[in-house]
C-alpha positions as CSV (number, residue, x, y, z in Angstrom):
1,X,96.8,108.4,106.7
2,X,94.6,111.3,108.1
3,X,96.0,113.5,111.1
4,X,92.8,115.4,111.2
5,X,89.2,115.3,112.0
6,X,88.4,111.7,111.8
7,X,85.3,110.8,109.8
8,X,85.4,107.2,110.2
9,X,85.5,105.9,106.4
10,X,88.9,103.6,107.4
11,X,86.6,101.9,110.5
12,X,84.8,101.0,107.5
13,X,87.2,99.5,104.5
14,X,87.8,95.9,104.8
15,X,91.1,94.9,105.2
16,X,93.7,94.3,102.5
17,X,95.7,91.6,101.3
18,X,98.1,90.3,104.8
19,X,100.7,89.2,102.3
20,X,102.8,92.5,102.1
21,X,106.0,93.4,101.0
22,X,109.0,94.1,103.7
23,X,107.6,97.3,105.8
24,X,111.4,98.2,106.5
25,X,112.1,98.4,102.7
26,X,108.9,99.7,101.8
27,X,109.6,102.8,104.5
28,X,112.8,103.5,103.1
29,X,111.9,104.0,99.4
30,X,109.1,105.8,100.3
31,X,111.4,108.0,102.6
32,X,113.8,108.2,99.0
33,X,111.0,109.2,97.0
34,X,109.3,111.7,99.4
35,X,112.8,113.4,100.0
36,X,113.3,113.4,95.9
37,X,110.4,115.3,96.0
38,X,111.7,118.7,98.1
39,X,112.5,120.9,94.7
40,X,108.7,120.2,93.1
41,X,107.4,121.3,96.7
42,X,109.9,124.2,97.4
43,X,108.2,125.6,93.8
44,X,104.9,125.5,95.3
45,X,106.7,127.7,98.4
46,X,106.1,124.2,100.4
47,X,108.5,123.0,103.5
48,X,109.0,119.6,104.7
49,X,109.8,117.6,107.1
50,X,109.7,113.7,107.5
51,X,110.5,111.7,110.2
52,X,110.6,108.1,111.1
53,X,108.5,106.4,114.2
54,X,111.8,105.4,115.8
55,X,113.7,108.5,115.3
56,X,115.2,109.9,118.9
57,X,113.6,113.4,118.1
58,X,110.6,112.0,117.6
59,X,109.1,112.9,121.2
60,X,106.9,115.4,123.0
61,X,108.2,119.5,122.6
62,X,106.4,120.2,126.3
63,X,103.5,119.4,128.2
64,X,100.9,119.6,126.1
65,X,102.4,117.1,123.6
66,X,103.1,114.8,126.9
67,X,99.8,114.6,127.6
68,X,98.4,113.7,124.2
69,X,100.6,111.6,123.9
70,X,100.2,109.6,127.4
71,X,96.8,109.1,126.6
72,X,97.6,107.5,123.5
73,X,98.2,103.4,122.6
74,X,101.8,103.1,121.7
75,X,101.3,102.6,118.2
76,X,99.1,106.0,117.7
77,X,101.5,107.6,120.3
78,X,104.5,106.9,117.9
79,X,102.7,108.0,115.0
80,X,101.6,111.6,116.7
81,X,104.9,111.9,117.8
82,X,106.9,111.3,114.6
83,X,103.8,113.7,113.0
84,X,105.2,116.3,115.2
85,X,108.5,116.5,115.1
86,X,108.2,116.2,111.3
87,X,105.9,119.3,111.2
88,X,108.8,121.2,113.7
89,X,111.1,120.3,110.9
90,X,108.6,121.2,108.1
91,X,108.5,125.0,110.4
92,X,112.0,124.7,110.7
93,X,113.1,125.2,106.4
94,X,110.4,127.4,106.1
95,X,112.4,129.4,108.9
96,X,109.8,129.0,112.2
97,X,111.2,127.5,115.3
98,X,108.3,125.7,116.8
99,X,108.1,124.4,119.7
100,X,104.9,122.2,120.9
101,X,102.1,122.1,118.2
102,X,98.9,121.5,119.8
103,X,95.6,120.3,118.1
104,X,91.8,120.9,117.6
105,X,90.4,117.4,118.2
106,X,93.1,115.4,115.7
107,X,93.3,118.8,113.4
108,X,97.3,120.0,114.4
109,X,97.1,124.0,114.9
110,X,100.3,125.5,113.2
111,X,102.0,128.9,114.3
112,X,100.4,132.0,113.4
113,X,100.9,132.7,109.6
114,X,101.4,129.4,108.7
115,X,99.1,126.4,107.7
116,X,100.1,122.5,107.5
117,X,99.7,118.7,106.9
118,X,100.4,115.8,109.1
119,X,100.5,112.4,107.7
120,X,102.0,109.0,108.6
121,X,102.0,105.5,107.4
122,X,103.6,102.5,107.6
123,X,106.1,104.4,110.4
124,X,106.7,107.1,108.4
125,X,105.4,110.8,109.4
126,X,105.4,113.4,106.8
127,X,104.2,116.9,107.4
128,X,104.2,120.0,105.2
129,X,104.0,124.0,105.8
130,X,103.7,127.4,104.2
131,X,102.5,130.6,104.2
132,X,99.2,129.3,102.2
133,X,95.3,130.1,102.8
134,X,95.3,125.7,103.6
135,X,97.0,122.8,102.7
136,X,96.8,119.2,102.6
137,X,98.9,116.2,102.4
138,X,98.8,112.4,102.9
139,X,101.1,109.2,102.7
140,X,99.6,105.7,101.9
141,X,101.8,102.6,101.9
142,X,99.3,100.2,102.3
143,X,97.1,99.3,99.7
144,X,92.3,99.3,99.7
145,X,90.9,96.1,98.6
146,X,88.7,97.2,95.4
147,X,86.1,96.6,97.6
148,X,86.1,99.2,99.2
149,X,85.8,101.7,96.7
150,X,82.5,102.3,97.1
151,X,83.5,103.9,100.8
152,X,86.3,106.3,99.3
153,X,84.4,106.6,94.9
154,X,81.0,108.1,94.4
155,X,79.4,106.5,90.9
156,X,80.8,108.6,89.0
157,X,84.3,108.6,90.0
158,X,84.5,104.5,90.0
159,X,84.8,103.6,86.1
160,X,88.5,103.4,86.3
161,X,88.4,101.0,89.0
162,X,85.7,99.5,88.0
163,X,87.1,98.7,84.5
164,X,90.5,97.8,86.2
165,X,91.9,94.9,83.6
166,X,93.2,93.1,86.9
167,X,92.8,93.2,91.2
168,X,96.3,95.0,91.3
169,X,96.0,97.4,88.9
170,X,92.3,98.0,90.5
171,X,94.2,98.3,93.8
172,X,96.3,100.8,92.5
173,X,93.9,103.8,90.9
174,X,91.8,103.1,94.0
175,X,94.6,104.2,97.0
176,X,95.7,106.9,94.3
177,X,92.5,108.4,94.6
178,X,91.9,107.3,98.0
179,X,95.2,109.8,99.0
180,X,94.3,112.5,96.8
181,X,90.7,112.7,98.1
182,X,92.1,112.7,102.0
183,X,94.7,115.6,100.9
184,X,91.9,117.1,99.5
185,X,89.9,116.6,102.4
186,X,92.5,118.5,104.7
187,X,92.7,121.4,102.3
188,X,89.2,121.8,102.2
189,X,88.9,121.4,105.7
190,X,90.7,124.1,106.7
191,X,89.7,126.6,103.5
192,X,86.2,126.2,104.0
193,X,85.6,125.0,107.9
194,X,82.3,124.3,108.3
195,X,81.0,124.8,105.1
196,X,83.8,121.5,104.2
197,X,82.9,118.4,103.1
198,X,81.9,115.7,106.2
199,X,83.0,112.8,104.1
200,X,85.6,111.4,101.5
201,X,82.7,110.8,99.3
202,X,81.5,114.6,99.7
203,X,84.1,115.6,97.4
204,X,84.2,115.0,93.9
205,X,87.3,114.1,91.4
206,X,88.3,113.5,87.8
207,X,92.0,112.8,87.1
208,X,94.1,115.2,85.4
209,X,97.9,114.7,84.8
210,X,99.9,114.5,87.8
211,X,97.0,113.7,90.0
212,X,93.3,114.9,90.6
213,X,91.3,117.9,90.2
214,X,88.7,118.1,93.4
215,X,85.5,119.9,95.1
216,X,83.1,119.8,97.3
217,X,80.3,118.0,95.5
218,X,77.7,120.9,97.9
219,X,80.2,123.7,96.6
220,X,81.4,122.9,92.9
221,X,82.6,126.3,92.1
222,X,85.8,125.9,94.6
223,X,88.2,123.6,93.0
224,X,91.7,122.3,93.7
225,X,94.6,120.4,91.9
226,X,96.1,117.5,93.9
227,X,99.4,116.3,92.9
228,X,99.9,112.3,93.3
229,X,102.8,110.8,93.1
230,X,104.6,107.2,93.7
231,X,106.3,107.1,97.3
232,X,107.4,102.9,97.9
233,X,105.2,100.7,97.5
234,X,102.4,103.6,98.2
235,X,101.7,106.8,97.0
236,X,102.0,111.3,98.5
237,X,99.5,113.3,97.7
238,X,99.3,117.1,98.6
239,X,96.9,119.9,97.8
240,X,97.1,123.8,98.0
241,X,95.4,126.6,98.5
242,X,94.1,129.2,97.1
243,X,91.6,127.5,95.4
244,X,91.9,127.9,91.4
């Protein structure tokens, strides 16, 4: 999920399945898989850091992060706080000592020279950083009713789940592209400020191998590749700048 600007598609999607697998197990592959994933990032010149809800770290650097996070409900509360301490730790292999990140409405603000991700799901906080133009990253463990893809999919992007041979398998293509488009979305967000897209549906995709090539559908000429790949019973998706 986002830890940015929020936009208000999710108020929108209709609830999923309640039969779900075990959240505990589902955390810890997802934590296996995203960890798995460290060489692939460090390529791309990528830190992180990854935290769960309940870890004892997990609380405010100073002030400013105690009075977010006081204002909070507890559940949002443990998700910002896991979101920062994983972004400290994303700071801290990419050899910054951070102390309190603070934020531009939900959009975290990284140390000078740097750019990042937040994300968190299903009490699991990911975050990413580098010395990058932007970046964007997102974790999803819990699955979009195909019913919803008409919130997340313009027309032209909805064949594949449209032509789904089953609900699951539907299910599937929809949260891939669901996390690729909100990494995106990040990126692009802070590339591009104002000029960024206002909407999951204001940037366009086509799948490539390993994930999605995207773009503002008002800007086609900047593009970017967004890796996607299996995390637990969900999926991580991250996207960097510059654009191709």
């Amino acid at each position: 999920m986002r830890d940015a600007a929020g936009r208000g598609e999710m108020d929108q999607v209709p609830c999923a399945s309640t039969a779900r697998p075990d959240p505990a197990s589902g955390r810890a592959g997802a934590e296996h898989a995203v960890l798995l994933l460290r060489p692939a990032l460090r390529a791309q010149g990528l830190s992180l850091g990854l935290v769960r809800v309940d870890d004892p770290e997990a609380r405010p650097a100073g002030p400013g992060e105690w009075a977010s996070a006081a204002a909070m409900p507890p559940p949002r509360r443990r998700d910002f706080l896991a979101g920062r301490c994983a972004a400290r730790r994303a700071l801290a292999e990419a050899g910054h000592s951070a102390g309190e990140i603070p934020r531009s409405g939900r959009r975290p603000l990284f140390p000078a020279g740097f750019e990042g991700s937040i994300s968190h799901s299903g009490g699991l906080a990911v975050a990413l950083a580098a010395r990058v133009p932007a970046l964007g990253c997102d974790l999803e463990l819990r699955g979009l009713p195909p019913e919803s893809a008409h919130i997340v999919l313009g027309p032209d992007e909805r064949g594949p789940v449209d032509d789904a041979p089953d609900r699951a398998v539907a299910a599937r293509l929809l949260l891939r592209a669901f996390s690729a488009k909100e990494a995106a979305f990040k990126a692009f967000g802070a590339l591009l400020d104002s000029e960024a897209p206002a909407t999951l549906l204001g940037i366009g995709t086509r799948p490539v191998p390993g994930g999605f090539r995207a773009w503002p559908r008002g800007l086609p000429g900047h593009v970017i590749d967004v890796r996607v790949r299996p995390a637990g019973p969900g999926v991580f998706s991250w996207a960097v700048a510059p654009v191709v």
